[in-house]
TIRO-2110 file (N, C-alpha, C; in Angstrom, 1 decimal):
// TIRO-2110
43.6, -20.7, -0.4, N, 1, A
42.5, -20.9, -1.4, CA, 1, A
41.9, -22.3, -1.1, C, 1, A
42.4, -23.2, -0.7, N, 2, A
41.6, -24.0, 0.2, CA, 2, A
40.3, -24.2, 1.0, C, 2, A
40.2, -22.9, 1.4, N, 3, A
38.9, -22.7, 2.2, CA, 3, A
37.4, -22.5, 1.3, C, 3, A
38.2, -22.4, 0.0, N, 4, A
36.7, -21.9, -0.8, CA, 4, A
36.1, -23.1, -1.1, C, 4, A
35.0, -23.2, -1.3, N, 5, A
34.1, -23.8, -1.8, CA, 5, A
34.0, -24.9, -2.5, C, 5, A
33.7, -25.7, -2.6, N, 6, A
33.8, -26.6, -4.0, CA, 6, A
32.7, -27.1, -4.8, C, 6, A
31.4, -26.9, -4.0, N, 7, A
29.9, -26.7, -4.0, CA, 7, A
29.7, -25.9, -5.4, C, 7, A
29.9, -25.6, -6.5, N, 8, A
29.7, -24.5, -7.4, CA, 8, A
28.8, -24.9, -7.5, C, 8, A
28.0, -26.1, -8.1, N, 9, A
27.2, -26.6, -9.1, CA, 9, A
25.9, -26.2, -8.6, C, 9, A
25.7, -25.8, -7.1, N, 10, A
24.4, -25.5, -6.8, CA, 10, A
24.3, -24.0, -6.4, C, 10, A
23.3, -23.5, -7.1, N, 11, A
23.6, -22.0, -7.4, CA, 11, A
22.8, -21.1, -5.8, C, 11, A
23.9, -20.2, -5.6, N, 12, A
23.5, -19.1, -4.5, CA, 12, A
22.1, -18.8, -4.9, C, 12, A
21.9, -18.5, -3.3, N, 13, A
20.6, -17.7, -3.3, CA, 13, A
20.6, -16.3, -2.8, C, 13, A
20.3, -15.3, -3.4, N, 14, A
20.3, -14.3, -2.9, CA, 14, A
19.1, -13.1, -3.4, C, 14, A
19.1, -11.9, -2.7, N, 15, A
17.6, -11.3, -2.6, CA, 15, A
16.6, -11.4, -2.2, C, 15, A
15.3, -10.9, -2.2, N, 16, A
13.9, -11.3, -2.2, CA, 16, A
13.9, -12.5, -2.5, C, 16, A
12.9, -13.3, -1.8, N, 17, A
12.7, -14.8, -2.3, CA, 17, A
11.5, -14.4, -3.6, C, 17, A
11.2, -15.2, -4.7, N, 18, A
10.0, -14.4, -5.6, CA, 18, A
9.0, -14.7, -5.1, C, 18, A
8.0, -14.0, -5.5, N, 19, A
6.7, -14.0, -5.6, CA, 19, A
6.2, -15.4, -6.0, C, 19, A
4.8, -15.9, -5.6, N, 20, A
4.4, -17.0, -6.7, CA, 20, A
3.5, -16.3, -7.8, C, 20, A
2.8, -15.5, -7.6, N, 21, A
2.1, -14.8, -8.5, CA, 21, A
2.8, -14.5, -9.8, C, 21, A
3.7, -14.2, -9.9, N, 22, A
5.0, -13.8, -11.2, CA, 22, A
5.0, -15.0, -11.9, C, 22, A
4.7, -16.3, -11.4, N, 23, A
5.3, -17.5, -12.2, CA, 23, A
4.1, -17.8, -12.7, C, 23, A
2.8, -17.1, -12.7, N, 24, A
2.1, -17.2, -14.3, CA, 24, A
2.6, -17.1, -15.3, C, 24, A
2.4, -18.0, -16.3, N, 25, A
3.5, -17.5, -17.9, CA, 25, A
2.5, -16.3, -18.6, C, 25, A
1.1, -16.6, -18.2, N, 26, A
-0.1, -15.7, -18.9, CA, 26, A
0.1, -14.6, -18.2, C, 26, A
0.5, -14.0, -17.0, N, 27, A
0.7, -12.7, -16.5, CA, 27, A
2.2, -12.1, -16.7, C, 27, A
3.0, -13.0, -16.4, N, 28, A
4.3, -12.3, -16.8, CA, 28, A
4.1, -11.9, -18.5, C, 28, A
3.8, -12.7, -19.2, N, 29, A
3.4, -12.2, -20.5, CA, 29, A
2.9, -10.8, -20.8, C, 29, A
1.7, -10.9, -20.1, N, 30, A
0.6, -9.5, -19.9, CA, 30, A
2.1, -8.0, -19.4, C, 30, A
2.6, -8.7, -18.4, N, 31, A
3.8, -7.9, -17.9, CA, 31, A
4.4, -7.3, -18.9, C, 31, A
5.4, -8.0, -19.4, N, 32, A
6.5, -8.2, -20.3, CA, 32, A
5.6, -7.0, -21.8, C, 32, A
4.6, -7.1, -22.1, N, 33, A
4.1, -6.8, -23.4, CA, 33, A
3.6, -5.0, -22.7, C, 33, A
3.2, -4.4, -21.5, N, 34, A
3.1, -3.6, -21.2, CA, 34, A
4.0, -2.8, -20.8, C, 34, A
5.5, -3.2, -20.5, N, 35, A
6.2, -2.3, -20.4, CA, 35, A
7.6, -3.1, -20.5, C, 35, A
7.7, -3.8, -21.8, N, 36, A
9.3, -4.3, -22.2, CA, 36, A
10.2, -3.4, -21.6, C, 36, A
10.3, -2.4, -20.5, N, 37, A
11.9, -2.2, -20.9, CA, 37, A
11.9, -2.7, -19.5, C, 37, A
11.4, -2.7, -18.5, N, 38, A
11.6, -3.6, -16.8, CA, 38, A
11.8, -4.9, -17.0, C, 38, A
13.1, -4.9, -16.6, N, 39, A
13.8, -6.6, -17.0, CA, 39, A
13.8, -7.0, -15.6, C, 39, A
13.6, -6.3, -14.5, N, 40, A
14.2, -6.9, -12.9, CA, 40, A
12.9, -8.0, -12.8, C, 40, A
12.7, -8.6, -12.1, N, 41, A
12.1, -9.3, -11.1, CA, 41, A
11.3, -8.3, -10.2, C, 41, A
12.1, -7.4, -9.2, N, 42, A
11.7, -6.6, -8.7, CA, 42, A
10.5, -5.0, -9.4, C, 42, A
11.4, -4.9, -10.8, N, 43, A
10.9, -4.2, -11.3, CA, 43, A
9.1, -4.4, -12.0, C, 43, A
8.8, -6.0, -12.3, N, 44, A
8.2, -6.3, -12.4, CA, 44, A
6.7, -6.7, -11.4, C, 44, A
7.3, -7.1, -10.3, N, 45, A
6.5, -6.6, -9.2, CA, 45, A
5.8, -5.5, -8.8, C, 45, A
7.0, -4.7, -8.9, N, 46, A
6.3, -3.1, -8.5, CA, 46, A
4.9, -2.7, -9.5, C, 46, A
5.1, -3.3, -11.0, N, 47, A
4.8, -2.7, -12.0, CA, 47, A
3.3, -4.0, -11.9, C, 47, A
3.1, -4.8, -11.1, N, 48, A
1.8, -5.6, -11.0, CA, 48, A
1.2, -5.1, -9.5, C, 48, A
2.1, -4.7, -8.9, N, 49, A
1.2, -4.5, -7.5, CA, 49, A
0.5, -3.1, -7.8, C, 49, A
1.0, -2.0, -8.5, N, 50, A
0.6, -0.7, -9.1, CA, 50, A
-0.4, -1.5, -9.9, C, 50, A
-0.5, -2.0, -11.0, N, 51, A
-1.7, -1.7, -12.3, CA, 51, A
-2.8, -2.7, -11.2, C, 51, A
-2.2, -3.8, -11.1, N, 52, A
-3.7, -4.4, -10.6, CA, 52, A
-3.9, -4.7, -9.5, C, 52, A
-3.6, -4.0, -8.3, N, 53, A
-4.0, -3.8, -7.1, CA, 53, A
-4.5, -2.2, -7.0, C, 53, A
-3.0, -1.5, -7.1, N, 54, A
-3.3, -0.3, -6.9, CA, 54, A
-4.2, 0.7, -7.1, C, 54, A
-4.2, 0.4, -8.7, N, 55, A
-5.2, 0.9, -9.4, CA, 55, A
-6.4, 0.6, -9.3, C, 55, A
-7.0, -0.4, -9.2, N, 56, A
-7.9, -0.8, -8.8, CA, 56, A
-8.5, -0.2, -7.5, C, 56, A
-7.9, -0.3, -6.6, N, 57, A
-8.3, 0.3, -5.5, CA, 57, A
-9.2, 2.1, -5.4, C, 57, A
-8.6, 2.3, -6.3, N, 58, A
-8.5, 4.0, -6.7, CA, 58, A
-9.8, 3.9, -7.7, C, 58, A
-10.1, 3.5, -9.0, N, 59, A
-10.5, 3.5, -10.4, CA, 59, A
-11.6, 2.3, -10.3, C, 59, A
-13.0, 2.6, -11.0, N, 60, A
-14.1, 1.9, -10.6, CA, 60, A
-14.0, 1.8, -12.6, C, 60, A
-13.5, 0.2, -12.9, N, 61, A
-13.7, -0.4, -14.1, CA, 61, A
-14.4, -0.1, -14.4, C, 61, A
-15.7, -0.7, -14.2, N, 62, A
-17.2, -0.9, -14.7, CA, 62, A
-17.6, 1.0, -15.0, C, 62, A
-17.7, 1.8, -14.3, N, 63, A
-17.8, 3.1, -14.8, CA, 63, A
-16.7, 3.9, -15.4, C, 63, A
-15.7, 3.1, -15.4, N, 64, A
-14.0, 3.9, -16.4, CA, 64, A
-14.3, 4.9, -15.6, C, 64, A
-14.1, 5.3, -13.7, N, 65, A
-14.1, 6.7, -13.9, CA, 65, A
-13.4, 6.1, -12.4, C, 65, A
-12.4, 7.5, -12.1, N, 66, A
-11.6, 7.1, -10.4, CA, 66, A
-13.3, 7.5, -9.4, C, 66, A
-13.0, 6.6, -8.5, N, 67, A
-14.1, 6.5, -7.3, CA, 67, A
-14.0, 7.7, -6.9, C, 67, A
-13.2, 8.6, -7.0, N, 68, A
-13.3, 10.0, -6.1, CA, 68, A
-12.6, 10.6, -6.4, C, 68, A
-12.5, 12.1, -7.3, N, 69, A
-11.7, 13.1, -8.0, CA, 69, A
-10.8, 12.7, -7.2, C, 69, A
-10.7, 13.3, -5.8, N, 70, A
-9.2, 13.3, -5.2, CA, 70, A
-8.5, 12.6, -5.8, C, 70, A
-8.7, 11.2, -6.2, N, 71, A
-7.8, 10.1, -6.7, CA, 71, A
-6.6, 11.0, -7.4, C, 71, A
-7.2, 12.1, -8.6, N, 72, A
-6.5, 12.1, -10.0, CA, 72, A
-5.1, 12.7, -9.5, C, 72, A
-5.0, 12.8, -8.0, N, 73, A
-3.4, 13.3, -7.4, CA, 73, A
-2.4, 12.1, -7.8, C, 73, A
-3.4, 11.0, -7.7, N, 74, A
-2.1, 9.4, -7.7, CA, 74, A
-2.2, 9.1, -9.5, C, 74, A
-3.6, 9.3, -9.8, N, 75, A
-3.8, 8.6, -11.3, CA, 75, A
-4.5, 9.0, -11.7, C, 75, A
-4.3, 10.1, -12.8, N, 76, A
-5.1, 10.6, -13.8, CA, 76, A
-4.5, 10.4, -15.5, C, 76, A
-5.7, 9.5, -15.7, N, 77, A
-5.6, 9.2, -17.5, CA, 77, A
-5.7, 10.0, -18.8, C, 77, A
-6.1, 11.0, -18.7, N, 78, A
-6.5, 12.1, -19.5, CA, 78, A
-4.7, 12.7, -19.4, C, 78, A
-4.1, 12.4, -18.4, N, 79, A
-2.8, 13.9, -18.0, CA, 79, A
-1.9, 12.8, -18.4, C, 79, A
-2.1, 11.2, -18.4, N, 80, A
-1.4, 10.6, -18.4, CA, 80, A
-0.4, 10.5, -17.1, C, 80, A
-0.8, 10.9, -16.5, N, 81, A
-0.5, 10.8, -14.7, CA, 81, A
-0.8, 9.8, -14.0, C, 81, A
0.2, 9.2, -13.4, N, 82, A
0.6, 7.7, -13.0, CA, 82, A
1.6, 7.7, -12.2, C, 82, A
1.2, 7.7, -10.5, N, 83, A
2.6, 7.8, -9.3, CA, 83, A
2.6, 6.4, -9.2, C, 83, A
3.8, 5.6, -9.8, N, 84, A
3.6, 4.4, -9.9, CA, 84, A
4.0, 3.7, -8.5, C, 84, A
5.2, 4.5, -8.1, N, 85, A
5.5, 3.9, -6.6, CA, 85, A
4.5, 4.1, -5.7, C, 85, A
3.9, 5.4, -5.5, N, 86, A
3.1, 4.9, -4.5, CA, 86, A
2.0, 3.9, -5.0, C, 86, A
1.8, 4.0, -6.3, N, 87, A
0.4, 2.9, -6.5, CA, 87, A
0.9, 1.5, -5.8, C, 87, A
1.7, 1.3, -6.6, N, 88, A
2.6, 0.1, -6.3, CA, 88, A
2.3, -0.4, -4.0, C, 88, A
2.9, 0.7, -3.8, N, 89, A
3.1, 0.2, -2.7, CA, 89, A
2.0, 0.2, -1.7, C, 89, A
0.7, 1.0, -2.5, N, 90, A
-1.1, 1.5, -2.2, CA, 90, A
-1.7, -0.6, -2.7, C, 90, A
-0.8, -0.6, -4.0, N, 91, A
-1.2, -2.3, -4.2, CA, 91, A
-0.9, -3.5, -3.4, C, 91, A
0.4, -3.3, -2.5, N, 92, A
0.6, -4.0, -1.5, CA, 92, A
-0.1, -4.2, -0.5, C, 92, A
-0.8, -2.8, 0.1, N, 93, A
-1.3, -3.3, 1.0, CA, 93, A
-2.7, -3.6, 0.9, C, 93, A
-3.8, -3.2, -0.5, N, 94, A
-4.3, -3.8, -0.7, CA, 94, A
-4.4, -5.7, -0.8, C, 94, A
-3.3, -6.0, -1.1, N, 95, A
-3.3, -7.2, -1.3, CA, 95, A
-3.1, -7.8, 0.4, C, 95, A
-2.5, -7.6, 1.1, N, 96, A
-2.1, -7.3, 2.6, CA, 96, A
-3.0, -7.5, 3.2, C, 96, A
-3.9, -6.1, 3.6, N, 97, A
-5.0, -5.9, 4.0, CA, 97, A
-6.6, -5.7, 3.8, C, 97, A
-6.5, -5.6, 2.7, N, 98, A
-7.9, -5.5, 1.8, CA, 98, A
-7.6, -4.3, 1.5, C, 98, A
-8.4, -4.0, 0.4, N, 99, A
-9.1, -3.0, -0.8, CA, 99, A
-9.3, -1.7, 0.1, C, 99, A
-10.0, -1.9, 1.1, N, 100, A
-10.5, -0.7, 2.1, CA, 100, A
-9.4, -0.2, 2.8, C, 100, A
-8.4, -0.7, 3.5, N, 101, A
-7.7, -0.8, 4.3, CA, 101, A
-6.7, 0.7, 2.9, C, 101, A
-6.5, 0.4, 1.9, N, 102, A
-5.9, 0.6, 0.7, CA, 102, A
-6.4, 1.9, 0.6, C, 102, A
-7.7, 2.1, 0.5, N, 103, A
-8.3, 3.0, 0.2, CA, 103, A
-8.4, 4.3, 1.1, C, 103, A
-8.7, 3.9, 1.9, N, 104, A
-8.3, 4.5, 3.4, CA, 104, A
-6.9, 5.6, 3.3, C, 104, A
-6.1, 4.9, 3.5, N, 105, A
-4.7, 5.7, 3.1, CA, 105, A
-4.4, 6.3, 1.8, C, 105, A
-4.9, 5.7, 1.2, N, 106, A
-5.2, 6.5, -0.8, CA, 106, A
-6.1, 7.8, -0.2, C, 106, A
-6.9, 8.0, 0.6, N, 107, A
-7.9, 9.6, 0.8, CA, 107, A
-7.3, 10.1, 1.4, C, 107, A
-5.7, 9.4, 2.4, N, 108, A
-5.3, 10.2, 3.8, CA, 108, A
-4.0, 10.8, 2.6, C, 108, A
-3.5, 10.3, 1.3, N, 109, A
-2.5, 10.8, 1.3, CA, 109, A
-2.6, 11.7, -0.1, C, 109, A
-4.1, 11.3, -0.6, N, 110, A
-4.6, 12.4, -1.6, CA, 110, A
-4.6, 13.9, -0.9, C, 110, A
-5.5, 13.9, 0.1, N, 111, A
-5.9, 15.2, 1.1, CA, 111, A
-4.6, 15.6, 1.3, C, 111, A
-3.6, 15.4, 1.7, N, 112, A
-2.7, 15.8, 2.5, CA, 112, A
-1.6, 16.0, 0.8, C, 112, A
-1.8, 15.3, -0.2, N, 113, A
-1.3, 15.4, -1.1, CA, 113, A
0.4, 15.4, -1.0, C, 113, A
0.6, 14.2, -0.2, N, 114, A
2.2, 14.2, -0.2, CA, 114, A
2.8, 13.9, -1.2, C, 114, A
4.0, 14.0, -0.6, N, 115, A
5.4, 13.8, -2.1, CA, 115, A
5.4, 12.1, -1.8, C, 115, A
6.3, 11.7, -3.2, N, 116, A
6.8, 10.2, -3.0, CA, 116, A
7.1, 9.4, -1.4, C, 116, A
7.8, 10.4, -1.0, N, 117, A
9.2, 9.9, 0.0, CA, 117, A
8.0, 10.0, 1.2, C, 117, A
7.1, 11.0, 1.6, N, 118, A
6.0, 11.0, 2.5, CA, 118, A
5.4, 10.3, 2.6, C, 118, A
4.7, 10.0, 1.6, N, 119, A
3.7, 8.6, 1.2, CA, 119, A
4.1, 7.2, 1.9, C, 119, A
5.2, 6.8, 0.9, N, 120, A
5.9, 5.7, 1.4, CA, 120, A
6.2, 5.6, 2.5, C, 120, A
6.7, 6.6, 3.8, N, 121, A
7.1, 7.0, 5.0, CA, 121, A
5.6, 6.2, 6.0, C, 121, A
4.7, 6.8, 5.2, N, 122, A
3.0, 6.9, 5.4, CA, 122, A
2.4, 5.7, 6.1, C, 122, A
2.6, 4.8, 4.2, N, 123, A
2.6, 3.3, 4.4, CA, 123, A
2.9, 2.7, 4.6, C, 123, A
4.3, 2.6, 5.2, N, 124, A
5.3, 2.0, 5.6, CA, 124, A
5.3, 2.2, 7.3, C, 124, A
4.9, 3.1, 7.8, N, 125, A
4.6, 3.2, 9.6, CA, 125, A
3.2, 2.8, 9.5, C, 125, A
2.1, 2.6, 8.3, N, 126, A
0.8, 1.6, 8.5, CA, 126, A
1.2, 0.3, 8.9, C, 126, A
2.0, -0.3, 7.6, N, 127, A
2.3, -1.6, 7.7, CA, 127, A
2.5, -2.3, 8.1, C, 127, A
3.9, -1.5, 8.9, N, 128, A
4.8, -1.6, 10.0, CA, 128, A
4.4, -1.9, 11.4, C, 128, A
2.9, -1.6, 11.3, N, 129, A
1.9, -1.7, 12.7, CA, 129, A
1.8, -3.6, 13.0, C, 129, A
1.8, -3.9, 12.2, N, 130, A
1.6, -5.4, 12.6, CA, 130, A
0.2, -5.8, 12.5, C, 130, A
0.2, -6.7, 12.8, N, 131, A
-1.2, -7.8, 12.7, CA, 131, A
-1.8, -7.9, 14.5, C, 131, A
-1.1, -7.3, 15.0, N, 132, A
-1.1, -7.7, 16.7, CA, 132, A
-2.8, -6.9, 17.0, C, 132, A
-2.9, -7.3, 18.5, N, 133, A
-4.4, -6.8, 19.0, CA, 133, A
-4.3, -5.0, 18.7, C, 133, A
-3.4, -4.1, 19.3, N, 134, A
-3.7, -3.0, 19.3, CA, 134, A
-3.6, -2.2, 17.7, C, 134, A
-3.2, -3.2, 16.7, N, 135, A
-3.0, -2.7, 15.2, CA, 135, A
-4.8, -3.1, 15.2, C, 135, A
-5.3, -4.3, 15.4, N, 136, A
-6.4, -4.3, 15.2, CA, 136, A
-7.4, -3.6, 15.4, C, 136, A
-7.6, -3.0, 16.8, N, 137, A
-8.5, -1.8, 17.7, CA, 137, A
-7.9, -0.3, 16.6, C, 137, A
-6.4, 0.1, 16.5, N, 138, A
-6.0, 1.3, 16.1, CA, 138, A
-7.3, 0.8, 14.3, C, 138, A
-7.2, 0.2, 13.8, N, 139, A
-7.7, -0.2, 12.2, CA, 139, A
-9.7, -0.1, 12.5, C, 139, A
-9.7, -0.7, 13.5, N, 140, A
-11.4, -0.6, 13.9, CA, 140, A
-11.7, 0.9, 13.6, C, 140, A
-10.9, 1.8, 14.9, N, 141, A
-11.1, 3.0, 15.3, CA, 141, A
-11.2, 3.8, 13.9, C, 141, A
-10.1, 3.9, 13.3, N, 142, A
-10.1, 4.3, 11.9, CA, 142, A
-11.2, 4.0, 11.0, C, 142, A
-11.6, 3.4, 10.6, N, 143, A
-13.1, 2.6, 10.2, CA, 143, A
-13.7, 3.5, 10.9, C, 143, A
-14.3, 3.4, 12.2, N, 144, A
-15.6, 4.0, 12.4, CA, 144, A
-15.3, 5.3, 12.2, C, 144, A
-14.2, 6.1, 12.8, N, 145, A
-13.9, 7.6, 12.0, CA, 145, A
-14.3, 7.8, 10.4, C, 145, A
-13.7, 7.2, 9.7, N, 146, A
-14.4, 7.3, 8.5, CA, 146, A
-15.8, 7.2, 8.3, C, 146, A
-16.2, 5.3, 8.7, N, 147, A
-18.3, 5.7, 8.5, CA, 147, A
-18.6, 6.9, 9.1, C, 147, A
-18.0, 7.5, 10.3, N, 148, A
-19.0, 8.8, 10.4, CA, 148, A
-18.3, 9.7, 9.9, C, 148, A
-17.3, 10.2, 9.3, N, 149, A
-17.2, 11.2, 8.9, CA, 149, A
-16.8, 12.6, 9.4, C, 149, A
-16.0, 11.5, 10.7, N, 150, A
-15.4, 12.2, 11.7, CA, 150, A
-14.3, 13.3, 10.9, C, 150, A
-13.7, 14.4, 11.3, N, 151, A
-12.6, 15.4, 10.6, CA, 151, A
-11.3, 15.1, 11.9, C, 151, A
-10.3, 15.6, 11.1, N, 152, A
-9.2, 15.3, 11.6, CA, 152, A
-9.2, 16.0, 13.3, C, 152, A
-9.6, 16.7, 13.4, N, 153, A
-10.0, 17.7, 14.6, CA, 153, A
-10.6, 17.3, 15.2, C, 153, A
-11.7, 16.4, 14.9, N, 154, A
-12.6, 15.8, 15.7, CA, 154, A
-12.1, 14.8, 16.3, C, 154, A
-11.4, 14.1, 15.2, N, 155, A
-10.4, 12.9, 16.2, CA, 155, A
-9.5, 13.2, 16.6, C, 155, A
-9.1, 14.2, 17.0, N, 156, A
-7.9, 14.7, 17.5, CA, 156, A
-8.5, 14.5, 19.2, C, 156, A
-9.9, 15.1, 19.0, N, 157, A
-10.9, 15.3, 20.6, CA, 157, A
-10.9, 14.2, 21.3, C, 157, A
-11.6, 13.5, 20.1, N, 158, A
-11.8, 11.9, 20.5, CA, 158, A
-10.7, 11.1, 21.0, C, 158, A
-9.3, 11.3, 20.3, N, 159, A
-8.1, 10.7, 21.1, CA, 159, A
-8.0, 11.5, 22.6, C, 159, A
-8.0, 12.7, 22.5, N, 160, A
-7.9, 13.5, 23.7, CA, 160, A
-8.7, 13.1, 24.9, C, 160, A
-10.1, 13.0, 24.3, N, 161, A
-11.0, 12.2, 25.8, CA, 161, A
-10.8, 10.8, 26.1, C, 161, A
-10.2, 10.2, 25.2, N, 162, A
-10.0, 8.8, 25.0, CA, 162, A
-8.6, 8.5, 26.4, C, 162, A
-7.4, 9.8, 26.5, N, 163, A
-6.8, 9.6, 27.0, CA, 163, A
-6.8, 10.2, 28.7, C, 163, A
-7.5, 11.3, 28.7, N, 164, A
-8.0, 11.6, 29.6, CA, 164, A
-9.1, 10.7, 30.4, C, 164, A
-9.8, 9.4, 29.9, N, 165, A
-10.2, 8.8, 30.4, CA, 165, A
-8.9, 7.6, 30.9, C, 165, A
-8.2, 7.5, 30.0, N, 166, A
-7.5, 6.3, 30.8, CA, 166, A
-6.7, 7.1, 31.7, C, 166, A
-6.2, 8.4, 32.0, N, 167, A
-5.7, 9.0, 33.1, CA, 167, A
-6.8, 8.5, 34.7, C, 167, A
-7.6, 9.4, 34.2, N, 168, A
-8.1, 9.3, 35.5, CA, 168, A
-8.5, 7.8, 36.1, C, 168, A
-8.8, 6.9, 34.8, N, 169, A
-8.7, 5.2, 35.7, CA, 169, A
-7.3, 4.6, 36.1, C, 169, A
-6.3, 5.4, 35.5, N, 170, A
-5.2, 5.1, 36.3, CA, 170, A
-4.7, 5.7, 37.8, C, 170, A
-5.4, 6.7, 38.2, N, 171, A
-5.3, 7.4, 39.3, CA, 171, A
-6.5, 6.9, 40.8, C, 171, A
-7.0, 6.2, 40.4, N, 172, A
-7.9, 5.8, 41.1, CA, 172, A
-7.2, 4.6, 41.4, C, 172, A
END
């Protein structure tokens, strides 16, 4: 028993390091008064990256109305329908990546209308891309598929000639 410690007085650290955003007293407040029964830290997180990122992303204030029926798969107020994890985790990378970047994946996973566990699967192999040069070209390419209004099929082509071009400059 020798070997332990004698250090008590200065307390372990363990978990997630916090947020700074949580150490508003005026938003933890705001927190705390919308859903008293989340006592975690963690739980409280989830429950601010959902209402004011997530949501947001999805729901145009100024008109009280979601930016695009599809939405009402993640959040619909009339049903009282609210997928809070994926909002939650749709709010991360809003804050991450921007609003668009958010939105983007909010239409890929409305359309395809996955379960929890898919979604997150979704976002989480986005995220997971990194910040590096080819996350940035893969994020471009996506962008202009959307401004035009490319279909999944169509980019399916476009990757196809895309790769068939770099065959043949590899063969030469």
């Amino acid at each position: 028993m020798e070997n332990i410690s004698k250090n008590t007085d200065i307390p372990r650290k363990r978990g997630r390091p916090p947020k700074g955003h949580l150490n508003n007293p005026l938003l933890a407040g705001v927190i705390d008064q919308m859903s008293p029964d989340i006592r975690t830290r963690r739980g409280k997180n989830n429950l601010y990256y959902g209402v004011f990122f997530g949501v947001n992303v999805i729901y145009d204030g100024k008109k009280k109305e979601l930016k695009d029926p599809l939405f009402k798969f993640l959040f619909n107020p009339e049903e009282d329908k609210f997928k809070k994890t994926i909002l939650s985790a749709l709010g991360r990378v809003a804050l991450e990546y921007g609003p668009e970047e958010a939105e983007i994946l909010t239409r890929e996973i409305c359309k395809r209308k996955m379960s929890t566990g898919e979604a997150l699967a979704f976002i989480s192999a986005v995220r997971g891309l990194g910040k590096d040069k080819i996350t940035g070209v893969v994020k471009k390419i996506i962008r202009l598929f959307n401004d035009n209004r490319i279909t999944p099929d169509e980019a399916r082509e476009v990757v196809h000639r895309i790769g068939e071009i770099i065959r043949v400059s590899e063969t030469e």
